[in-house]
C-alpha positions, 0 to 999 in steps of 0.5 A, a space after each residue: 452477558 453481565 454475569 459472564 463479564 462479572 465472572 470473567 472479572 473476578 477470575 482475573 482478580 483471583 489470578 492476579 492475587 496468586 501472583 501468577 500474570 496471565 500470558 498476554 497473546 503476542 502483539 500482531 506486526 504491522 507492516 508498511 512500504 518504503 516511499 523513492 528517496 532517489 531517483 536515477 534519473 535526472 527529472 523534468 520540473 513541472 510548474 503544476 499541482 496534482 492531486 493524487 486520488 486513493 486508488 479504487 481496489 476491489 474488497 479482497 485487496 481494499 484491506 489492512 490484511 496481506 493478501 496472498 493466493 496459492 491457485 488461481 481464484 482463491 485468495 487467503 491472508 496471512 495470520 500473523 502480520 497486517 499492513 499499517 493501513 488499507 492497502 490502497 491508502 498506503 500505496 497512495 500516501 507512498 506515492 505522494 512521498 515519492 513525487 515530493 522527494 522528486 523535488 520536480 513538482 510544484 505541489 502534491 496532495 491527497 484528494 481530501 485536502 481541498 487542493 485546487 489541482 492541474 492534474 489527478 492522477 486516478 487509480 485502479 490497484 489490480 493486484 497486490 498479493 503474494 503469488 506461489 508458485 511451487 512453494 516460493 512467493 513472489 510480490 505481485 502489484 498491478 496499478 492502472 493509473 490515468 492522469 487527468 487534466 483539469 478542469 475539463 477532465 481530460 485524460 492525457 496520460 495512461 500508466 500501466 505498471 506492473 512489478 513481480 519480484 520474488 521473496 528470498 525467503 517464505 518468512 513474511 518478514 522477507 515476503 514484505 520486503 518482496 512488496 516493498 522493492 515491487 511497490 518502490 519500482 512501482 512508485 519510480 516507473 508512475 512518477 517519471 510517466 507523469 511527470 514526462 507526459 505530454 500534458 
């Protein structure tokens, strides 16, 4: 290994005396998601403070890379792209600018903050891959969701959403766009379940 390294080493130097830069491979884009900025809806304040958990996912989704599955059961990443972060972390981090920006609660944070909370929201990311069907991808995110009160853990709230939205296009770029309009319906439609539960 270190007579490789040396060899490898001294062919870069080579290349380098002959002026010629050797081809630096292109850079992998990484994606993110857009948090709710407005809300179409007037929203009830709450005087609590909630801890959003990071939403457990199975190994194929609890990833940096784009999940996408072309027939039932098999599930393949796209080669030229990668999200910003795993993917439930992302939607978590998301999800917490969303409740901010509803300016309707009291307090909103991340489970690993030391927050002393009301409530817990807990999640199950069921699906968050592009689906194909004859050739044209649709963004597909599932989010099982239970909002828990505390300190006696009780769950007062179940929140089922579930966005499919088509891409315009089959570049990556637009399938990106497809999940960020499915998680932003997403986010919207588990902040106004939450925040009008009967808690």
């Amino acid at each position: 290994m270190i007579n490789r390294r040396r060899f490898i080493l001294a062919g870069g130097a080579a290349v380098a005396g002959c002026g010629v830069i050797p081809e630096v491979n292109n850079p992998i884009p990484l994606y993110t998601l857009s948090p709710v900025r407005d809300f179409g809806r007037s929203l009830p304040k709450v005087n609590w403070q909630l801890v959003i958990g990071t939403p457990v996912a199975s190994a194929d989704l609890n990833t940096t890379r784009i999940a996408l599955t072309r027939s039932p059961g098999v599930i393949e990443y796209y080669a030229n792209g990668a999200w910003a972060d795993y993917a439930p972390v992302l939607l978590q981090g998301k999800l917490i600018e969303s409740f901010e920006a509803s300016k309707a609660i009291v307090a909103v944070g991340r489970d690993a903050v030391g927050l002393r909370p009301d409530y817990v929201l807990q999640s199950e990311l069921r699906d968050f891959q592009a689906e194909y069907s004859e050739g044209k991808p649709t963004a597909h995110l599932r989010l099982a969701a239970k909002l828990v009160r505390m300190p006696d853990r009780r769950i007062v709230a179940n929140i089922l959403t579930e966005q499919k939205v088509p891409a315009e296009g089959t570049s990556l770029a637009q399938i990106v766009r497809a999940f960020d309009r499915a998680a932003g319906e997403a986010f919207e439609d588990v902040v106004v379940r939450v925040l009008t539960a009967e808690t």
